[in-house]
C-alpha positions as CSV (number, residue, x, y, z in Angstrom):
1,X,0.0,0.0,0.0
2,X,2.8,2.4,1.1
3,X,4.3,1.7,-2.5
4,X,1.2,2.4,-4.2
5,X,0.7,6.1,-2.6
6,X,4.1,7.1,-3.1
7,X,4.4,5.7,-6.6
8,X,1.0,8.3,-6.9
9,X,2.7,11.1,-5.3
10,X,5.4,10.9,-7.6
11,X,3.4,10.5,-10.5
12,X,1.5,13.7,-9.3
13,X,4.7,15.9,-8.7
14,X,5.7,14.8,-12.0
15,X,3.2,16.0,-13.9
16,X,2.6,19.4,-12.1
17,X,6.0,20.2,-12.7
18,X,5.9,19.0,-16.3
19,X,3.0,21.3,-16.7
20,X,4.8,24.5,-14.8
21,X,8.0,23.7,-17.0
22,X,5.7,23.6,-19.9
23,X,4.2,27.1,-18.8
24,X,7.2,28.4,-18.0
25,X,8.9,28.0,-21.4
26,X,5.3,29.4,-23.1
27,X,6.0,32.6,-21.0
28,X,9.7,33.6,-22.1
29,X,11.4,31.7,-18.9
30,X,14.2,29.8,-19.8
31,X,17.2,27.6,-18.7
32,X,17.5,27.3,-14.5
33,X,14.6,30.1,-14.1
34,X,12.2,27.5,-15.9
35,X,13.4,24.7,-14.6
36,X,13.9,25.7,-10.9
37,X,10.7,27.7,-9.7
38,X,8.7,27.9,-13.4
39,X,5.3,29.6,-12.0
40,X,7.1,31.6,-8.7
41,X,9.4,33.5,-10.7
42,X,7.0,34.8,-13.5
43,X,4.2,35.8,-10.1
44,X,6.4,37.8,-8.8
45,X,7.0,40.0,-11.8
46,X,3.8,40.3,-13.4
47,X,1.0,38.3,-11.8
48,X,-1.9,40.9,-12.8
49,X,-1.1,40.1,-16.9
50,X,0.2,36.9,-17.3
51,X,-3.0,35.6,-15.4
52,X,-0.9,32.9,-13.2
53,X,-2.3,31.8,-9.6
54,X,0.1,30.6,-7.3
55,X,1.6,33.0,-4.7
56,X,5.5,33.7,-3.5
């Protein structure tokens, strides 16, 4: 059972972050800005235009 949940968690933090990265790259982030904090970095700088949601 304990395999099961943290083979799902994985699977879950996998493909948040794939989408982020993804997102990232969309909105002119690239190299170790897009691959470190993809969403943080972009909020910080201009949350009111490009429209993302999560908070620094």
């Amino acid at each position: 059972m304990a395999t099961a949940v943290l083979t799902a968690t994985a699977g879950g933090f996998a493909q948040s972050y794939a989408g982020l990265y993804h997102w990232a790259l969309e909105h002119g982030l690239h190299g170790w800005k897009a691959e470190s904090f993809p969403c943080w970095s972009t909020c910080s700088s201009s949350s009111a235009s490009s429209g993302c949601s999560c908070s620094p």
